[in-house]
N, C-alpha and C positions, 0 to 999 in steps of 0.2 A: 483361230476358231474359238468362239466364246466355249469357256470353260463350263462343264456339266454340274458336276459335284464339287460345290464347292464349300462341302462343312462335313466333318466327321459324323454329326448328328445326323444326316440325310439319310436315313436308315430306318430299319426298321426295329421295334423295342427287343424283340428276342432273340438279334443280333447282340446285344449290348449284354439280357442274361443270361445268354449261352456261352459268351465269352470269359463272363466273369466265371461261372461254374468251372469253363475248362482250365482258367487261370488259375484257381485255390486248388482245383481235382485231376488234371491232367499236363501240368506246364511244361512238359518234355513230350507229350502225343504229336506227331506229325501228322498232316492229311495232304489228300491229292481232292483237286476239285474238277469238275468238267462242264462244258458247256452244250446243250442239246434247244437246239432248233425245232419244238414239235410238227409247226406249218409243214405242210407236204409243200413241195413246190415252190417253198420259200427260199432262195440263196442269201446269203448273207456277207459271204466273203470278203464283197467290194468293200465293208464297211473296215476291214480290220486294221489300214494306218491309220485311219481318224480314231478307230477304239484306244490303238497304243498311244495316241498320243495324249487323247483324256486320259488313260491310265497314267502317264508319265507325270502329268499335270497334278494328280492327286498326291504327288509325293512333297509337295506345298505344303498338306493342309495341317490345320495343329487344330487341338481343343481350345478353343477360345474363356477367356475369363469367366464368360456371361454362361459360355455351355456348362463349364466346370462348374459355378455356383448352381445353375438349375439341377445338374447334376444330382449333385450334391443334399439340395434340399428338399426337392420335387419326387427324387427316384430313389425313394430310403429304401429299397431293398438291394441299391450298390451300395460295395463298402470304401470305407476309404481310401484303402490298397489299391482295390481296382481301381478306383478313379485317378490316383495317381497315376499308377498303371497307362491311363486312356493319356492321361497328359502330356507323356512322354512317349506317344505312340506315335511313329508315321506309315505311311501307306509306303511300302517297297517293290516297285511296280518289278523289279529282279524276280518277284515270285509267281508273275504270270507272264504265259507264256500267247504269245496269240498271233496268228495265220489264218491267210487264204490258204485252203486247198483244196483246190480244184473246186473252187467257188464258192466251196463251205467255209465259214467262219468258224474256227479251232481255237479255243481259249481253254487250256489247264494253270490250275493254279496248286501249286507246289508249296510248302514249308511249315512251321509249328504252326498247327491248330490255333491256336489263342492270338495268333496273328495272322492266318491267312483267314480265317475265318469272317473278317470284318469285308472281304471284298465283294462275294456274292451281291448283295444287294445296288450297292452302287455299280458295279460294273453292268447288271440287267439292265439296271434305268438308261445307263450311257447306250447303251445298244437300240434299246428302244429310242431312244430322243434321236441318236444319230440318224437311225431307218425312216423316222417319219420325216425330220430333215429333209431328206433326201425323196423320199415318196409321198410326201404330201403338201400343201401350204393349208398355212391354221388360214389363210385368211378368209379362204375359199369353202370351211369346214365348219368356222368359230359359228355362224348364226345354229348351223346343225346341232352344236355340242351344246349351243346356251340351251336350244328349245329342247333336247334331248333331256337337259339338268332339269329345266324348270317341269318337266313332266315327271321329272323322279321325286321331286321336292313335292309336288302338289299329292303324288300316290301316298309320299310316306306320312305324310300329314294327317291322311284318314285312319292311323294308327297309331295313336300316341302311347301306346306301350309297345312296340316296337322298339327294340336296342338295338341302336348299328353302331359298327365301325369301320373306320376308313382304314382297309389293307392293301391301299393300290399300289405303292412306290417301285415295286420293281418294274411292273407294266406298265405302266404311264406314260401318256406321251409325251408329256413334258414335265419337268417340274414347275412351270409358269402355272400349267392346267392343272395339275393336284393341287398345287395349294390356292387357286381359285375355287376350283369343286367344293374343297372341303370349308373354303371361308362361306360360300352361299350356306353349304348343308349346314352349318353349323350355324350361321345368324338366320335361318329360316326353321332348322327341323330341332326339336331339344332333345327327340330321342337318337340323334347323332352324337353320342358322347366322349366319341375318339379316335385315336387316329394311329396306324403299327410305326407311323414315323416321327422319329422322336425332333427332329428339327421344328416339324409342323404342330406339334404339339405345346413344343416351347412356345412356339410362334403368336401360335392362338391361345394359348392358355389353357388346353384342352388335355383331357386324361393319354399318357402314352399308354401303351398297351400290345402285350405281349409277352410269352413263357420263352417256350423250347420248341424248333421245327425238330424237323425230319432225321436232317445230321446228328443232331445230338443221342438219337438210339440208334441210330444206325453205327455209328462209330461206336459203340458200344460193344458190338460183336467182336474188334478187337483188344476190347479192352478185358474179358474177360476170360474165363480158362473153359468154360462149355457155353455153344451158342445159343443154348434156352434159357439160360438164363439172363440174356444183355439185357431186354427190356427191362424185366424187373429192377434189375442193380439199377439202369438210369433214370428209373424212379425215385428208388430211397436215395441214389447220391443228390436226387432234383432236390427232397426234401433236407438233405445232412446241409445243403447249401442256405436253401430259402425257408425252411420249415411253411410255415403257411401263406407266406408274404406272396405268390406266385403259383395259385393254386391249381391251374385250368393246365390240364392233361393232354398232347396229344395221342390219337388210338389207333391211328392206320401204319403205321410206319413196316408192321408183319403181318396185317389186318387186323379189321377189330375182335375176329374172334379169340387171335391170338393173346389178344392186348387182354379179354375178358378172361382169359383163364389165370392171366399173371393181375391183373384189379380186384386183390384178395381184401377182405372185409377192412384189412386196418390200412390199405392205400383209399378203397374206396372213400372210408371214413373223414380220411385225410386232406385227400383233397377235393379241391370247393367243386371242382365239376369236369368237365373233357370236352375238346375240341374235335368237330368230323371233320375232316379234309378228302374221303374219297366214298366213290361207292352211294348208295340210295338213303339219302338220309330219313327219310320215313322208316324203313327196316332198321336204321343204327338209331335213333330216338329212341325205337319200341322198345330194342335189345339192350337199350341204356338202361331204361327204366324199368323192365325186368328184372336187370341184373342188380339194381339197387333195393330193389325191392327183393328180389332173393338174398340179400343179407341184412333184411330188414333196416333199412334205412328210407325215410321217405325223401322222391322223387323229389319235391318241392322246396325240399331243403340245399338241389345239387342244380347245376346250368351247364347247358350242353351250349357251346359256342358252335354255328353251322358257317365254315368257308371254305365250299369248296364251287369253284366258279356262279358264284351266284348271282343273281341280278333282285332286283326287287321286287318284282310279280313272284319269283319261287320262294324269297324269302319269306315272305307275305303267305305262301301255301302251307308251307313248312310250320310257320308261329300256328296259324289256325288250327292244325293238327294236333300240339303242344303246349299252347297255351291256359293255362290252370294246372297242368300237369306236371310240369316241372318247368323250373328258369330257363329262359331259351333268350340267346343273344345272337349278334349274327356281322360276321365280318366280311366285308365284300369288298373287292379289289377293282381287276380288268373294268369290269361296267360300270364304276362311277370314274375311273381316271382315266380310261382311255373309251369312250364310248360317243363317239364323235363322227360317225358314218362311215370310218376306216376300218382296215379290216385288224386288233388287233395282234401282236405275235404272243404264239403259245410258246416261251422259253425260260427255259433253267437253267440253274448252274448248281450241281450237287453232286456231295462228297462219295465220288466213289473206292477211296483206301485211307486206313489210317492204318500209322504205323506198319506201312508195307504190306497191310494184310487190305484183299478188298473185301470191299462193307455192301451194302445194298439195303435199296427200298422197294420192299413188295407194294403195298397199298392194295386198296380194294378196288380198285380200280385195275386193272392187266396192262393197260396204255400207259398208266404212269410207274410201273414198274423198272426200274434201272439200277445197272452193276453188273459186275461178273456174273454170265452166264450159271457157269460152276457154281457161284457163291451162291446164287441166286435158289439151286436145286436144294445148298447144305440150309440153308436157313428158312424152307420150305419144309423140308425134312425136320427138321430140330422145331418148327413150331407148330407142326402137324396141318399146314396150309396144302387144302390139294390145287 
């Protein structure tokens, strides 16, 4: 079976910063990872010896010459450690675990942090490419997908300040079709300026782009000695790492009210702007720009990144609201890389233990909440989320 993943870069950029961070700040933190299926009605099972075996395949791959030099030159806020680091890195498929049972597809992923952490992304893609494989043919779908593109290409066109970029790589249906997507959006749209995957970036010459997800404050909770304080710490350690080189915030990880109580004058100060990922983004704009302006800072100076399942008609809603008001950019995934008349899968894979303790993500959202039950009550409590 033709091999999935076949570059260490095929990833996403805030895999690569969150790694390095845990490399310099926690290179002894363990995690545990999980897999969750959101589709109701969706089984997945049947796919799991073709997953092992793309997983087993992955224990191939090396950083290449050509990756290490762009590395190197292109991504100056890796240091030279880490990239060493990357060079003598391999995928050790010993740390995932994956099964049918009872129809559902089961993949945890077990061992140090700074190295189990590179698998999430590539393992999504593989799950997706295998399902469509097997559930669909491009050939029967490709005219759908091109007229689908060229209808996205000609809307974003009537917006030439419009900022996108391309965050589809875990969802995707192929990697053939993302890096076709994004070669049209990119030699047709100019406000396409980038891409969360760092292979595809190289590819095309295009900005990579990306900080910190969800894991990274989430595992925080056991990283420190009371739980209202994790956010905060995995801010200043974001900053003791990258001072300003990497400035854009995520805010839902305990929700954003939580996040605003702990985005005190010299973090807001600090850095360039924050990413929504859950929740009503016209209410989290307003509450943005509020809140910068209640420590007198102007809006206009700061950029709120909006990706949370967006398409380009709400993208489109959202700048109009915000536009003049403050820097507004916007990262979209699912609907440019798999948006091809199928239906498709809403899946994750996220960190719920480190270092033996479990971690959890509330978000603003209730649906994408996930972790220990129990955990889930103490870090409700501790951030004063009802």
């Amino acid at each position: 079976m033709k091999q999935i993943i076949t570059s260490i870069l095929d990833t996403d950029t805030y895999k690569l910063t969150m790694q390095q961070c845990v490399f310099h700040q926690y290179p002894n933190a363990n995690g545990k990872y999980v897999f969750k299926c959101r589709n109701k009605d969706v089984k997945l099972g049947f796919l799991a010896e073709r997953v092992k075996e793309q997983i087993n395949a992955m224990s191939t791959i090396n950083l290449s010459i050509d990756e290490e030099v762009y590395l190197s030159h292109r991504l100056n806020f890796l240091s030279e450690d880490y990239i060493t680091y990357l060079r003598n890195y391999k995928f050790n498929p010993s740390q995932v675990f994956v099964a049918d049972i009872e129809g559902e597809l089961v993949i945890e992923i077990k061992g140090l942090w700074k190295s189990t952490i590179l698998w999430e992304v590539p393992v999504l893609a593989i799950v997706n490419e295998l399902y469509f494989r097997e559930t669909s043919d491009f050939k029967t779908i490709e005219a759908t997908g091109y007229g689908i593109l060229k209808d996205k290409i000609n809307l974003i066109k009537q917006y030439p300040t419009l900022t996108i970029a391309e965050f589809g790589t875990r969802r995707r249906y192929s990697r053939e079709w993302q890096k076709f997507v994004l070669g049209e959006l990119v030699k047709n749209c100019p406000q396409v300026v980038g891409t969360s995957n760092v292979k595809l970036a190289m590819d095309l010459g295009i900005k990579a782009i990306g900080t910190q997800g969800h894991e990274y404050f989430s595992a925080h909770l056991a990283l420190v000695d009371r739980l209202e304080t994790a956010q905060k710490r995995a801010m200043h350690v974001w900053l003791q790492e990258y001072g300003n080189s990497l400035g854009t915030v995520l805010t839902d990880t305990f929700t954003v009210d939580a996040f605003l109580k702990d985005f005190d004058i010299v973090l807001a100060r600090t850095f360039q702007g924050v990413r929504h990922d859950s929740g009503d983004p016209i209410v989290f704009g307003e509450k943005i720009i509020k809140h910068y302006k209640g420590w007198g800072i102007e809006p206009k100076t700061k950029t709120i990144v909006f990706s949370d399942g967006l398409d380009i008609p709400e993208a489109i809603r959202i700048f109009k609201q915000f536009v003049g008001r403050i820097g507004i950019s916007f990262g979209i995934g699912t609907n440019l890389t798999n948006n091809l008349g199928v239906t498709p899968l809403n899946i994750v894979i996220k960190l719920v233990e480190c270092n033996g303790q479990p971690v959890v993500k509330l978000s603003d959202n209730p649906s994408k909440a996930i972790g220990d039950p129990d955990m889930i009550e103490k870090v409700k409590k501790a951030y004063g989320v009802e």
